[in-house]
Backbone as ProteinMPNN parsed JSONL, in Angstrom:
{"seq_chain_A": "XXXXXXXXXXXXXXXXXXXXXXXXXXXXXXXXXXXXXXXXXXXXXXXXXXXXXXXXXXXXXXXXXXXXXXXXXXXXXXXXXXXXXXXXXXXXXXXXXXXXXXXXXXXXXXXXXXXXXXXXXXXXXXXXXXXXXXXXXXXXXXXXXXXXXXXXXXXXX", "coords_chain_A": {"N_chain_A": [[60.256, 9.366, -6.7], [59.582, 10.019, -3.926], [60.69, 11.522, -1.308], [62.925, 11.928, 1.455], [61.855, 11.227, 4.95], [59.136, 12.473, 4.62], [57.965, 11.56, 2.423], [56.262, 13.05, 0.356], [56.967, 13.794, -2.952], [58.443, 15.484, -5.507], [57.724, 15.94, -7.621], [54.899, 17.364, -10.052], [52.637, 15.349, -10.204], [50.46, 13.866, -7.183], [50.283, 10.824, -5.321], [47.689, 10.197, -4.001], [45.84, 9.437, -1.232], [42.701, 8.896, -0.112], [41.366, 9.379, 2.949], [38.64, 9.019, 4.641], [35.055, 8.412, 5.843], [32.511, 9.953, 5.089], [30.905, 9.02, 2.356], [30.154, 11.37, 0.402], [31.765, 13.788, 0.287], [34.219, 12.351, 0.051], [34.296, 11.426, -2.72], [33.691, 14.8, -3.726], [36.214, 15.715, -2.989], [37.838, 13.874, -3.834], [37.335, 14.143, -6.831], [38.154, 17.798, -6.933], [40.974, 17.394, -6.195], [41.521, 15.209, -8.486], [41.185, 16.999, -10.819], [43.007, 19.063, -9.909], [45.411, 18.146, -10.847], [46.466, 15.812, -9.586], [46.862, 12.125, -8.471], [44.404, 10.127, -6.987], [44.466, 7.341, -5.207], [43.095, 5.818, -4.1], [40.148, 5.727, -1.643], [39.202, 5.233, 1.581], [37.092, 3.984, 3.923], [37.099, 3.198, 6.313], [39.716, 2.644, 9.343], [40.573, 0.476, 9.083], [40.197, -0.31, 6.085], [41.897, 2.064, 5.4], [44.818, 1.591, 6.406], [45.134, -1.204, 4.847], [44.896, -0.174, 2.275], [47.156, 1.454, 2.253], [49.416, 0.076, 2.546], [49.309, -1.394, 0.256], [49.332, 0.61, -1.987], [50.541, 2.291, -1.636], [50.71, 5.491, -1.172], [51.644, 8.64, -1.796], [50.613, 10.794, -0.374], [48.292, 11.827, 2.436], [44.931, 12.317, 2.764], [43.227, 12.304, 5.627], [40.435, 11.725, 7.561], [39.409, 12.523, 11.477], [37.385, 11.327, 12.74], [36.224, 8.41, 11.978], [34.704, 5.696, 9.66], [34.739, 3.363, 12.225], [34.951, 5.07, 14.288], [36.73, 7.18, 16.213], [39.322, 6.834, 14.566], [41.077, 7.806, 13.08], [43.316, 9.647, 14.194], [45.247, 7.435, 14.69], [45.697, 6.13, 12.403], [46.977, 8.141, 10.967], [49.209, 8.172, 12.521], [49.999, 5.973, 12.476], [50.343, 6.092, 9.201], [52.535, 8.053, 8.919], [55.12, 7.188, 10.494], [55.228, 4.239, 9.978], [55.219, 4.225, 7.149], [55.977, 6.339, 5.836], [54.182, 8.111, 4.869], [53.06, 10.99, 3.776], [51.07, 13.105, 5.835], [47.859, 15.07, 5.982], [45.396, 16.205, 8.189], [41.805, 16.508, 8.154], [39.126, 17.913, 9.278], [35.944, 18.738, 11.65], [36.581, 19.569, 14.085], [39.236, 20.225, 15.725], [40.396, 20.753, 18.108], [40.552, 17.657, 18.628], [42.91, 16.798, 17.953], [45.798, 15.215, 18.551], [48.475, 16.31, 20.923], [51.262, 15.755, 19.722], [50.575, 15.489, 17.007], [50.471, 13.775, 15.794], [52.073, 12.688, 13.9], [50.978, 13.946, 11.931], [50.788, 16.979, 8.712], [49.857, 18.785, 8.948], [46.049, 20.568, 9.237], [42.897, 20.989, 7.817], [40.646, 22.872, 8.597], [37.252, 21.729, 7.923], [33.788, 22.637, 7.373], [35.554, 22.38, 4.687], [36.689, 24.503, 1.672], [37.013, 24.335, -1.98], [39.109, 26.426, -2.62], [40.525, 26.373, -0.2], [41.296, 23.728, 0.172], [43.069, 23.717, -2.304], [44.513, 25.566, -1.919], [45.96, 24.386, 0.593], [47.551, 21.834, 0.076], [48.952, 22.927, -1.629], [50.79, 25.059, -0.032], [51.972, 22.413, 1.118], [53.16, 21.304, -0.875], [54.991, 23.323, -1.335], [56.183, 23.884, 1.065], [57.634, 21.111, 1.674], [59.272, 21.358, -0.578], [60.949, 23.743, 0.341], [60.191, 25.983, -0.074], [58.245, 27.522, 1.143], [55.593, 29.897, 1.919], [55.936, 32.944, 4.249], [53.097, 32.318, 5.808], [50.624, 30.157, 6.572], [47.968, 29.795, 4.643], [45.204, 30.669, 4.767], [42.93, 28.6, 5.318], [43.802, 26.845, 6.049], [46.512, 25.021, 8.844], [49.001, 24.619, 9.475], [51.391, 22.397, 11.134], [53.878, 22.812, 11.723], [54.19, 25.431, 12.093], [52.684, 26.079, 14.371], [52.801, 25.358, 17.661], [54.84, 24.307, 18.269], [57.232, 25.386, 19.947], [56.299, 25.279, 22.634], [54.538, 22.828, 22.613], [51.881, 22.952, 22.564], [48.657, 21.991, 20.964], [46.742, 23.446, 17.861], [43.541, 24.632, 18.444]], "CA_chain_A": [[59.406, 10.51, -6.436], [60.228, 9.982, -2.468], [61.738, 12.528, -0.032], [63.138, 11.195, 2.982], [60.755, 11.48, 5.785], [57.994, 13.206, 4.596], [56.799, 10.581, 1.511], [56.073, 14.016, -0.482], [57.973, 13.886, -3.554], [59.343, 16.858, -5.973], [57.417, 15.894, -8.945], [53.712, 17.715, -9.924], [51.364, 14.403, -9.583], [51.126, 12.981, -6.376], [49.711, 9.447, -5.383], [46.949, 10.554, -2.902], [44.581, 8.605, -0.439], [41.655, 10.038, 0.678], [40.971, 8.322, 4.409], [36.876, 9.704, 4.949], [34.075, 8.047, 5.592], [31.548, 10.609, 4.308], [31.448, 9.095, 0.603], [30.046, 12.177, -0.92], [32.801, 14.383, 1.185], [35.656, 11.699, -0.622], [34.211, 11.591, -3.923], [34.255, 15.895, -3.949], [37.845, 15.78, -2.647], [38.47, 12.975, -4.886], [37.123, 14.923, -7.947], [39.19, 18.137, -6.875], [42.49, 16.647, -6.416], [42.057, 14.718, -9.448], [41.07, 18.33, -11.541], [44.452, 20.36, -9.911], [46.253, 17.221, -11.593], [46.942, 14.491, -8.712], [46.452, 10.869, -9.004], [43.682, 9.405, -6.245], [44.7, 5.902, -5.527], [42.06, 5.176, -3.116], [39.453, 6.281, -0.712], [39.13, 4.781, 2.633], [36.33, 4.913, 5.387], [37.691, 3.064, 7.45], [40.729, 2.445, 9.908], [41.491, -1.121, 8.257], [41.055, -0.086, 5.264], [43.083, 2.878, 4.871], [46.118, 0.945, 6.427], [45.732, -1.995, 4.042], [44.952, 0.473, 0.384], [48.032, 2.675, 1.924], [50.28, -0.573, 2.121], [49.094, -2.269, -1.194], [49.126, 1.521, -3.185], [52.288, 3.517, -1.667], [50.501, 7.12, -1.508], [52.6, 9.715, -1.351], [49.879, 11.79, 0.56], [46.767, 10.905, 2.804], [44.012, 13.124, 3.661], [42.83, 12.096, 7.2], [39.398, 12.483, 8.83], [39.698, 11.804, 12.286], [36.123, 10.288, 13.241], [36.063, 7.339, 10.723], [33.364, 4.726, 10.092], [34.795, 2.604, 13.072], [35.084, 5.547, 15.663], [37.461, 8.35, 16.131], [40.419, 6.184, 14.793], [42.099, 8.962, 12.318], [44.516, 10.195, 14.25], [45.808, 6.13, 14.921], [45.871, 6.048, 10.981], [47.783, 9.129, 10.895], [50.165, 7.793, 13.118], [51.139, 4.871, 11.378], [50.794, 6.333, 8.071], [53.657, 8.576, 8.711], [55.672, 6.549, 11.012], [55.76, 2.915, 9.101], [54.638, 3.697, 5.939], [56.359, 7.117, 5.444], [53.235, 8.769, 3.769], [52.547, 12.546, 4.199], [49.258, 13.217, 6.28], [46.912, 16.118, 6.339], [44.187, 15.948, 8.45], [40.57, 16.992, 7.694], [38.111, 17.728, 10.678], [35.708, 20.055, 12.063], [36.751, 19.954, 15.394], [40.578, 20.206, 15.659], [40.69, 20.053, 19.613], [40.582, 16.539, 18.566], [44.678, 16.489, 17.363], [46.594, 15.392, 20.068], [49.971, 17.652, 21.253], [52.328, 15.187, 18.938], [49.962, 15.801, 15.934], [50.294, 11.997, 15.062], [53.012, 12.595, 12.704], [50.327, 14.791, 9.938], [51.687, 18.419, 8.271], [48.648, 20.174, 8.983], [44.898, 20.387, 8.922], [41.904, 21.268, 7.384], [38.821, 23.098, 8.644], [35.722, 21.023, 7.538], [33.857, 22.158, 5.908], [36.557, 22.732, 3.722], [36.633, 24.674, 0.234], [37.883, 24.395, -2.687], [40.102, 26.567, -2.366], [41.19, 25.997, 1.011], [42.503, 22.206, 0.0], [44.401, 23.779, -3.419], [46.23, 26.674, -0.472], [46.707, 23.755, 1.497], [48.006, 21.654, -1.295], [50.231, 24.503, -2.548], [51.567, 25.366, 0.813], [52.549, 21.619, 1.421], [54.2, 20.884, -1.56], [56.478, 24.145, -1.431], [57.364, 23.795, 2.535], [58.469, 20.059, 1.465], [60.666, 22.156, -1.498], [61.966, 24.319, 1.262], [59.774, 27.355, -0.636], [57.186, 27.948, 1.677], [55.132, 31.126, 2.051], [55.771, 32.472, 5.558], [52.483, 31.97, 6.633], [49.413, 29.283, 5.819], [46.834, 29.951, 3.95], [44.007, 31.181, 6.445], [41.769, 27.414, 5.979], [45.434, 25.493, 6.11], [46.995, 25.13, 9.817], [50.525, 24.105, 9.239], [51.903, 21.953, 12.624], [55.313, 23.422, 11.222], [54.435, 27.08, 12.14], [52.435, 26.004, 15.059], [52.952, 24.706, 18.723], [56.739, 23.578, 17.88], [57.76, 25.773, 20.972], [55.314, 24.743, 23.771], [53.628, 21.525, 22.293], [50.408, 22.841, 22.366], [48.394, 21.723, 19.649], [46.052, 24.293, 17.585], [42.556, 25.177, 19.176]], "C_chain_A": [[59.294, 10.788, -4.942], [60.622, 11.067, -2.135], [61.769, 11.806, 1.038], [62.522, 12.007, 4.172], [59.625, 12.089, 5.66], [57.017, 12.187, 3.515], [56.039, 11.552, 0.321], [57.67, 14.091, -1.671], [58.113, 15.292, -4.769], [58.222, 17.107, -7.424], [55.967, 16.993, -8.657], [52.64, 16.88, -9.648], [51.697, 14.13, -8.225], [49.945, 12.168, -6.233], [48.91, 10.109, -3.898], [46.047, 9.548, -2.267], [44.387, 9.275, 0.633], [40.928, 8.401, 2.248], [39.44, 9.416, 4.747], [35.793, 9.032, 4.673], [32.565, 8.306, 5.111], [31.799, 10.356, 2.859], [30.863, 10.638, 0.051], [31.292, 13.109, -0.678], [33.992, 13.551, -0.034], [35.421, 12.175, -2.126], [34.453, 13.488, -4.309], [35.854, 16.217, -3.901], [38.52, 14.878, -4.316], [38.636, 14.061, -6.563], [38.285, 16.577, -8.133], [40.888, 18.411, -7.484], [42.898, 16.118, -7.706], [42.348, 16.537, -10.731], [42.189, 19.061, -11.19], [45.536, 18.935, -10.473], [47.305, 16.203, -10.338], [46.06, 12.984, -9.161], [45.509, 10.501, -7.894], [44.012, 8.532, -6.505], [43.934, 4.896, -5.05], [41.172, 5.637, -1.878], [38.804, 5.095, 0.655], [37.836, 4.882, 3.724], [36.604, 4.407, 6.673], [39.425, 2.936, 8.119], [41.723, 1.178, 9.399], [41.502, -0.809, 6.945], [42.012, 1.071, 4.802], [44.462, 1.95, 4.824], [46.259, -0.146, 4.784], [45.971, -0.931, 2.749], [46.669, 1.108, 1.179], [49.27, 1.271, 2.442], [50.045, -1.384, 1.151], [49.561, -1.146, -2.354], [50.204, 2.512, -2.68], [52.049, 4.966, -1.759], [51.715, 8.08, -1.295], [52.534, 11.196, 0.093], [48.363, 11.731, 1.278], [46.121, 12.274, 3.62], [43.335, 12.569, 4.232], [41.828, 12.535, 7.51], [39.898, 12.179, 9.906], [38.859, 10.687, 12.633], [35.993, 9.635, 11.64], [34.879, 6.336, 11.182], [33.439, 3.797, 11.341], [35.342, 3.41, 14.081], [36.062, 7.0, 15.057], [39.268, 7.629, 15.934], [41.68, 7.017, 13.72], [43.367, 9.072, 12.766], [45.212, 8.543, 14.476], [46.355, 6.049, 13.496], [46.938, 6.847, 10.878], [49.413, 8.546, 11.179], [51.138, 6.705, 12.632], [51.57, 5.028, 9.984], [52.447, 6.864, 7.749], [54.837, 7.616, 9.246], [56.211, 5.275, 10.608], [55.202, 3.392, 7.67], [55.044, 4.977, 5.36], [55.385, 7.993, 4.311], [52.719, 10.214, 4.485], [51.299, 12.87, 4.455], [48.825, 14.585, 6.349], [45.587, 16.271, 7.162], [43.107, 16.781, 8.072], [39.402, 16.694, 9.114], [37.408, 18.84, 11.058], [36.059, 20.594, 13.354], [38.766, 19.283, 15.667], [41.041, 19.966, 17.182], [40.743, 18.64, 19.753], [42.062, 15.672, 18.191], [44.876, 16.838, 18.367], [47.454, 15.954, 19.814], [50.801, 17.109, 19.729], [51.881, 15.474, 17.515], [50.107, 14.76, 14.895], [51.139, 12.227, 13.851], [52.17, 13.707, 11.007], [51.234, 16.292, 10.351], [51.172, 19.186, 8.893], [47.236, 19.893, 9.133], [44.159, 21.646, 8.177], [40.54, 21.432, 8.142], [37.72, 22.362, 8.356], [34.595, 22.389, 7.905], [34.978, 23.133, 5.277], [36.146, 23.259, 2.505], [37.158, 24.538, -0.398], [39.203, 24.948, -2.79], [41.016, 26.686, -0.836], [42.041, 24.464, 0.318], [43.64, 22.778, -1.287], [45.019, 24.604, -2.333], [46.958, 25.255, 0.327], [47.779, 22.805, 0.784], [49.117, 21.658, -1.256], [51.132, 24.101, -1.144], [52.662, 23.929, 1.447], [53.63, 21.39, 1.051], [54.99, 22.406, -1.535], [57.09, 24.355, -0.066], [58.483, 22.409, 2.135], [59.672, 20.38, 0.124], [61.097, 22.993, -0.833], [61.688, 25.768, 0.242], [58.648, 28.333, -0.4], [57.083, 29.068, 1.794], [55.553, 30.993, 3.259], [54.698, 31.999, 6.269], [51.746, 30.979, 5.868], [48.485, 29.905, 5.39], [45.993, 30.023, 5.252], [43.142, 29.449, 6.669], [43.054, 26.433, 6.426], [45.912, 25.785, 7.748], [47.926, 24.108, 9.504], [51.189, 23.798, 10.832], [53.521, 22.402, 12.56], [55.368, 24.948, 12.274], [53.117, 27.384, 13.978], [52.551, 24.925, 16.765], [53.906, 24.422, 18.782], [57.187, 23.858, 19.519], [57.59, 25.008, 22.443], [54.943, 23.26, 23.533], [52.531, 21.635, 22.47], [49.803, 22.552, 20.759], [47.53, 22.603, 19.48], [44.372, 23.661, 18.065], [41.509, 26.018, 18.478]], "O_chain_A": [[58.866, 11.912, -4.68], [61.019, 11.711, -3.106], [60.842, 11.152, 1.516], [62.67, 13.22, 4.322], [59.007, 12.286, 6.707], [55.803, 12.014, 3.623], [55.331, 11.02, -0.534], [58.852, 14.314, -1.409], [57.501, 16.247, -4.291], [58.017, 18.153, -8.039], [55.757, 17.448, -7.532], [51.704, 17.319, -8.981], [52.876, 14.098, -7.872], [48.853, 12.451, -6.727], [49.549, 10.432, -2.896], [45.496, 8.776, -3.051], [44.966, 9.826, 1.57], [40.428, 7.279, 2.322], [39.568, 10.591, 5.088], [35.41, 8.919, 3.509], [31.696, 7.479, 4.836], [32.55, 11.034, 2.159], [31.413, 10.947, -1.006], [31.966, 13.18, -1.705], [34.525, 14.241, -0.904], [36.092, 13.042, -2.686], [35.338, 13.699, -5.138], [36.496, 16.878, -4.717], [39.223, 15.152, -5.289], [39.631, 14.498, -7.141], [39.053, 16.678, -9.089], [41.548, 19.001, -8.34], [44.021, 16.273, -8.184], [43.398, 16.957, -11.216], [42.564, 19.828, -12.078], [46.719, 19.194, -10.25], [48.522, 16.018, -10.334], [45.062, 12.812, -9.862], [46.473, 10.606, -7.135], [44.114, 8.258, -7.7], [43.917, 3.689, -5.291], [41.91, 5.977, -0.953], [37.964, 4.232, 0.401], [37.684, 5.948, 4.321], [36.435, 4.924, 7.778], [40.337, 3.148, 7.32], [42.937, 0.985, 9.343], [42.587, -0.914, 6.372], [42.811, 0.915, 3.879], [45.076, 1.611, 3.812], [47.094, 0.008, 3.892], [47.092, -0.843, 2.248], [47.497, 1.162, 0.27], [50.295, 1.853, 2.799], [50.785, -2.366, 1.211], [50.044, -1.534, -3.417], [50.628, 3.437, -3.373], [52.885, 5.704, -2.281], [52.607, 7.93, -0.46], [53.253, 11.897, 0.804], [47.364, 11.589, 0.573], [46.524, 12.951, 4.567], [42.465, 12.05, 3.533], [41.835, 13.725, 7.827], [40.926, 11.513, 9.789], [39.21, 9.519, 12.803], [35.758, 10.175, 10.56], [34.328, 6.136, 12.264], [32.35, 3.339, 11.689], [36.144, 2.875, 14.846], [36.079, 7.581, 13.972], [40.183, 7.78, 16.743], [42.888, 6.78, 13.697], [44.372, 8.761, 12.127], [46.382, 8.848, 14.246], [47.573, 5.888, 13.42], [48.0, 6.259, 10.672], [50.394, 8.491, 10.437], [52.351, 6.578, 12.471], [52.571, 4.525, 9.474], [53.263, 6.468, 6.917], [55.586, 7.224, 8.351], [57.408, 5.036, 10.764], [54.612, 2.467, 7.111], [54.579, 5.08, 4.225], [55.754, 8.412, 3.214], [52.108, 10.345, 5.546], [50.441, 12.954, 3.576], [49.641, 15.33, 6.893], [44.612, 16.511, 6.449], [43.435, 17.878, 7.618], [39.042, 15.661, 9.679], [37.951, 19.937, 10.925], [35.906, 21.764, 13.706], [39.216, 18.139, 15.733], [41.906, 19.139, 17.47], [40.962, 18.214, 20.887], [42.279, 14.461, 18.151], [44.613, 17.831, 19.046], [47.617, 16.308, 18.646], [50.944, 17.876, 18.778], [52.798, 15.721, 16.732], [49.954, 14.784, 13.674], [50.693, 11.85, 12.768], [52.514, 13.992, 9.86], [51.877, 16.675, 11.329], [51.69, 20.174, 9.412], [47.086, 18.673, 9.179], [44.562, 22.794, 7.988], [39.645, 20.603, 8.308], [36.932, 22.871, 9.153], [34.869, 23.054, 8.904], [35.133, 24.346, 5.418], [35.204, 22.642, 2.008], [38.318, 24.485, 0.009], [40.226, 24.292, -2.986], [42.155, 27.143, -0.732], [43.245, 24.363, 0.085], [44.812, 22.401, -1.304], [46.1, 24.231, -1.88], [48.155, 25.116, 0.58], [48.956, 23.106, 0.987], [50.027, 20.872, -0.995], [51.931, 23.167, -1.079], [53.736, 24.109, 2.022], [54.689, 21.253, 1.664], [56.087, 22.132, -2.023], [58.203, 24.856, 0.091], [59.71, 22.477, 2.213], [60.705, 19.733, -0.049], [62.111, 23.364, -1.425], [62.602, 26.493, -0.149], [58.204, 29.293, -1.028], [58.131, 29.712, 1.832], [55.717, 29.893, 3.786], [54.932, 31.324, 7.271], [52.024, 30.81, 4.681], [48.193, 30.864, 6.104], [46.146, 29.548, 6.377], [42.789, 29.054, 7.78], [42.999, 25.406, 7.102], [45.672, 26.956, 8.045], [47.652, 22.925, 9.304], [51.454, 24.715, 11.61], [54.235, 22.218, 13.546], [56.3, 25.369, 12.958], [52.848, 28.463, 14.507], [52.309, 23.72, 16.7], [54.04, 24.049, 19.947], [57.449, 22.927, 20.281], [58.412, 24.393, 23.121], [55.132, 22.511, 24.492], [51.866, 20.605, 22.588], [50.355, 22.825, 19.693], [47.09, 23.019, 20.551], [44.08, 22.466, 18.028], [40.595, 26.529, 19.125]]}, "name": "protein", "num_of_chains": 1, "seq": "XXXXXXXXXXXXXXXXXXXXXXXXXXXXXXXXXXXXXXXXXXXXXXXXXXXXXXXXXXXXXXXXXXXXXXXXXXXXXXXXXXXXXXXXXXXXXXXXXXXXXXXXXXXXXXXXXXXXXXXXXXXXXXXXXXXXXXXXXXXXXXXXXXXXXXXXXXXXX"}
């Protein structure tokens, strides 16, 4: 269920972990995700544990706060998620000036507060850029690091 480099695979479930230390925040997401027909494999609040659940459980896809229960260590998570552990990141934040230039290896982010349907656009728009069927643009709550900063390396603002 793999793709090479992205950790997003082809099928309709995917193996998700939610990295957020606001439990009621995870559990809504959680609930969600599970309702548009993904699997939750684990919810995280912190920096140690995301890493360990996302090398014990193999997600396919990790939604990212940045400020976690042990600081602002998200985007660090991010970074390794994608990088050793080949798992597709999204971040989730209200303050996005907080994604550095490189964008720690995630697709995209999320506004906070986020809606419902903001995470299914974002979702959507993931899984059909990683099928090479993307809309041209994002969904208005979705910011796709694809369709932004590439040129310059600025990161979105």
């Amino acid at each position: 269920m793999r793709r090479g480099g992205t950790g997003l695979g082809t099928g309709k479930s995917l193996r998700i972990l939610i990295v957020e230390d606001e439990i009621l925040i995870a559990l809504e997401l959680e609930s969600l995700l599970q309702d548009v027909g993904h699997d939750v494999v684990g919810i995280a609040a912190s920096s140690a544990d995301a890493l360990r659940l996302a090398r014990d459980l193999k997600p396919d896809l990790a939604f990212v706060d940045i400020h976690l229960a042990d600081g602002p260590t998200g985007v660090d998570v991010a970074r390794h998620l994608a990088a050793r552990l080949d798992v597709a990141v999204l971040f989730m934040t209200a303050n996005a000036k907080r994604i550095p230039e490189d964008f720690a290896g995630a697709l995209g982010v999320i506004a906070k507060p986020y809606t419902e349907r903001g995470v299914r656009e974002a979702l959507a728009y993931v899984l059909a850029d990683r099928s090479r069927g993307a809309p041209s643009r994002a969904p208005v709550a979705f910011v796709s690091f694809a369709q932004v900063g590439c040129e310059d390396g600025s990161s979105p603002s």
